[in-house]
Structure formats: C-alpha cells, structure tokens
ROZANU-429693 format. One line per field, with one value per residue: residue number from 1; z, y, x of N, C-alpha, C, O in turn; residue in three letters. Coordinates in steps of 0.05 Angstrom, whole numbers. Each point is the difference from the previous one (the first is absolute). Example, Ala and Ser with C-alpha at 12.3 -4.5 7.8 and 13.67 -1.06 7.14 Angstrom:
BEGIN
tivex = (1:2)
npz = (156:-27)
npy = (-114:21)
npx = (264:-28)
capz = (0:1)
capy = (24:24)
capx = (-18:16)
cpz = (0:14)
cpy = (24:22)
cpx = (18:-15)
opz = (13:4)
opy = (0:22)
opx = (21:10)
vexba = (ala:ser)
END
This chain:
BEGIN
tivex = (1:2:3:4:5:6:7:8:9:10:11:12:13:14:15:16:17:18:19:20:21:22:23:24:25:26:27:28:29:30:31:32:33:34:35:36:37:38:39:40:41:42:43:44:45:46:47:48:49:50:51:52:53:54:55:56:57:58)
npz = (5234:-24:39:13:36:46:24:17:28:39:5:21:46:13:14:41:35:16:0:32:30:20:31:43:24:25:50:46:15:15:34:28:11:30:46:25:18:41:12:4:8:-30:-27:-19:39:8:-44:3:38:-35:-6:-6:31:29:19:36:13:-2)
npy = (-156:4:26:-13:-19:-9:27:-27:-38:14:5:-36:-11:32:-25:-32:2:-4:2:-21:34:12:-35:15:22:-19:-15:19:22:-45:9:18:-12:-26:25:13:-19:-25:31:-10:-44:-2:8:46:21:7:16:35:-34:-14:11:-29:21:-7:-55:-30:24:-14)
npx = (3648:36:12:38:-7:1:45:39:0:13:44:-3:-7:29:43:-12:8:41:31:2:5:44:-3:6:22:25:-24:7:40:32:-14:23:42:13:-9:29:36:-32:4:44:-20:24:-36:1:-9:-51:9:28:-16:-17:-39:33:-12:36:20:-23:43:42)
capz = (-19:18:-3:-33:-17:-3:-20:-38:-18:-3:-21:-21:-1:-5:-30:-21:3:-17:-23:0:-3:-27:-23:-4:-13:-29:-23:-7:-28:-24:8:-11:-27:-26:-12:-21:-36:-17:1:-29:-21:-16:1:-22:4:25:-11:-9:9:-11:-20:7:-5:-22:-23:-11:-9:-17)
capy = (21:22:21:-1:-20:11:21:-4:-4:29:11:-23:-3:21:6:-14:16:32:-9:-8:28:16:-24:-1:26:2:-11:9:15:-14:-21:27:5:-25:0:32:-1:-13:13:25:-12:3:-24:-22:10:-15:-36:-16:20:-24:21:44:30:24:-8:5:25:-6)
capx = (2:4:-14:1:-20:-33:-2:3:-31:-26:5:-3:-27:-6:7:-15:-27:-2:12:-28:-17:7:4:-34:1:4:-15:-28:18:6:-29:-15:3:-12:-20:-1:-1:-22:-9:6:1:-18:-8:29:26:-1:-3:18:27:30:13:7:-14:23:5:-25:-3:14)
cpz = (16:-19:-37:-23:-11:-23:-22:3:-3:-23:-24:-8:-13:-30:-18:0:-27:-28:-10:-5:-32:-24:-12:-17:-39:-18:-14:-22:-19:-13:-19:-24:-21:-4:-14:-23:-13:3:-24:-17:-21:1:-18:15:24:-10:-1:22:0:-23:14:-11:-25:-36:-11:-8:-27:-21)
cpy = (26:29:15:-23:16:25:-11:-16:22:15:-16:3:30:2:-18:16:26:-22:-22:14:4:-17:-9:37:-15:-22:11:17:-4:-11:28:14:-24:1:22:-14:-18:20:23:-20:2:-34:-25:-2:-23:-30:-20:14:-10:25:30:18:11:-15:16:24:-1:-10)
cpx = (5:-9:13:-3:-26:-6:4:-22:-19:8:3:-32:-10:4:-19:-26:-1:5:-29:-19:10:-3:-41:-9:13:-4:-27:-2:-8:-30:-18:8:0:-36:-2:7:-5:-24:-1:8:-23:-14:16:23:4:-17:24:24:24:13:9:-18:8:-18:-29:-16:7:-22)
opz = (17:-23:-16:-25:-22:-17:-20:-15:-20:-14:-21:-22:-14:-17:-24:-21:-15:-8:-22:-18:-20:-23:-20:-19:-22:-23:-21:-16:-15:-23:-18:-14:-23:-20:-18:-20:-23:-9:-9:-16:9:14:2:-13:6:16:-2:-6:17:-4:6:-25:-21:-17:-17:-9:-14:-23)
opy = (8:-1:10:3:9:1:6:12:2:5:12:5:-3:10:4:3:9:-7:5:-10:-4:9:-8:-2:6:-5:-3:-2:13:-8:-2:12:5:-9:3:3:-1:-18:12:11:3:-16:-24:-13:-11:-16:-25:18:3:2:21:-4:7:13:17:1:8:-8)
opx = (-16:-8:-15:3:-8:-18:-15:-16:-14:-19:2:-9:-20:-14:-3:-12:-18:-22:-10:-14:-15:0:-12:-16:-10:6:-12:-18:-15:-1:-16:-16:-7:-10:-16:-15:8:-15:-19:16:-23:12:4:17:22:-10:-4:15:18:24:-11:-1:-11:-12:-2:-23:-19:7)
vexba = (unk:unk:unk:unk:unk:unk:unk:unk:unk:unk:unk:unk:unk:unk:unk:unk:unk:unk:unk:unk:unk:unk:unk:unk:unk:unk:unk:unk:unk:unk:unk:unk:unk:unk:unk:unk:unk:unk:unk:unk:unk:unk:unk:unk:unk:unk:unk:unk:unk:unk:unk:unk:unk:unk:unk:unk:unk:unk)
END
C-alpha cells in the first residue's frame, strides 16, 4: 500500500467518522421530538395510535 492509498483511506475513515457523528445527532433529534409529541398527546389521543390526530379532533 503506498503513500496515496493511505490519504484516500484517512480521508475515507474521516468522512465515516463525520457522517456517523451527524447521523447519531439526528437520531437523537428525531428521538426528542417524537417524545415532545407523545408527551403533548391528550389521553384519548395516545389510546389508539393507528388513528391520525387530525381524524380524532373531528
């Protein structure tokens, strides 16, 4: 393996690293706003989560 091998794996290895970091940030996101909005379900709203919100306002 010679000496530009090595930069495209180190810059391979850098881009998984960041993209891995950024991919764990938006699960946690995602993780945090689905509890924000069981959290603002009413008790009728979070019995049945097979029904859209919208219908059960109606």
């Amino acid at each position: 393996m010679d000496f530009t091998d090595k930069l495209r794996l180190r810059g391979q290895a850098e881009e998984d690293r960041f993209f891995a970091e950024l991919d764990r940030q938006l699960i946690k996101a995602m993780h945090e706003h689905e509890k924000q909005e069981k959290d603002n379900l009413t008790p009728e709203e979070s019995a049945d989560p097979g029904i859209p919100s919208d219908i059960k306002r109606k």
